[in-house]
C-alpha positions in Angstrom: -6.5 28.3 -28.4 -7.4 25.1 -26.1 -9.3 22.0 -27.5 -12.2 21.9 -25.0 -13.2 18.3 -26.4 -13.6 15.4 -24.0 -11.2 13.3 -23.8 -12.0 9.5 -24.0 -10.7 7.5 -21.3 -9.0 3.9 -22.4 -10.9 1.0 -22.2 -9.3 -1.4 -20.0 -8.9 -5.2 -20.7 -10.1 -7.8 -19.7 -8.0 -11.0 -19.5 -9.2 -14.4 -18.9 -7.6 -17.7 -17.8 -7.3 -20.7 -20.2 -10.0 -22.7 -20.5 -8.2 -25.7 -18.8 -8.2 -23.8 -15.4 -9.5 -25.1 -12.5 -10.3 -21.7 -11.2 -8.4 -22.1 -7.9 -5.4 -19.1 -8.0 -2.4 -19.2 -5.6 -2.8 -16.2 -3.4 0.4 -14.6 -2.2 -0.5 -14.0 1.8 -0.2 -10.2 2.8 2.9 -10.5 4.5 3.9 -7.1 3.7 2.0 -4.3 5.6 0.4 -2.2 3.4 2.3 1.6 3.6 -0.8 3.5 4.9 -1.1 1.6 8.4 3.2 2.3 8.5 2.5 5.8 7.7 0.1 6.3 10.2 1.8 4.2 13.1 5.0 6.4 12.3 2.8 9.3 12.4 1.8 8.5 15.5 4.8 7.6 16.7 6.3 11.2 16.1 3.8 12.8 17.5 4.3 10.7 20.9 7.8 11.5 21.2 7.0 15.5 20.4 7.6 15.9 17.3 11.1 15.9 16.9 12.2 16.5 13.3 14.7 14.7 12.0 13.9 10.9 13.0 11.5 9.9 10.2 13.2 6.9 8.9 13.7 5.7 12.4 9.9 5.8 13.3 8.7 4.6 10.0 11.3 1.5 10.3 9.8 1.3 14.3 6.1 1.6 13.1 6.7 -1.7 10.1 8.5 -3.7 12.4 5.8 -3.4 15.5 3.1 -4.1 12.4 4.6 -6.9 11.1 5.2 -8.1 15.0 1.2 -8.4 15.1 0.4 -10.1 12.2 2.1 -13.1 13.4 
């Protein structure tokens, strides 16, 4: 027999600063390029050269290294 109840999703929490704040946070800059644009660079990247299996981690390293190139 199944339970067909709903089941209540967690409530998240909320946290705030201390009151002594001055509201202005230290942002870390995106340095690091976020693993969707890699993925679809390298993608791209193996289709260009035919689609040779086998060289994944070769156009994934090619694909961060021209995306961190252009953020500079």
């Amino acid at each position: 027999m199944t339970d067909h109840k709903p089941h209540k999703q967690p409530t998240p929490k909320i946290v705030v600063g201390p009151k002594s704040s001055t509201g202005n946070v230290a942002m870390m800059p995106d340095t690091v390029p976020s693993q969707d644009r890699i993925r679809v660079r390298a993608y791209e990247l193996y289709v260009n050269r035919g689609r040779e299996p086998g060289r994944d981690e070769q156009d994934w390293f090619c694909a961060e290294q021209e995306i961190l190139k252009r953020k500079r």
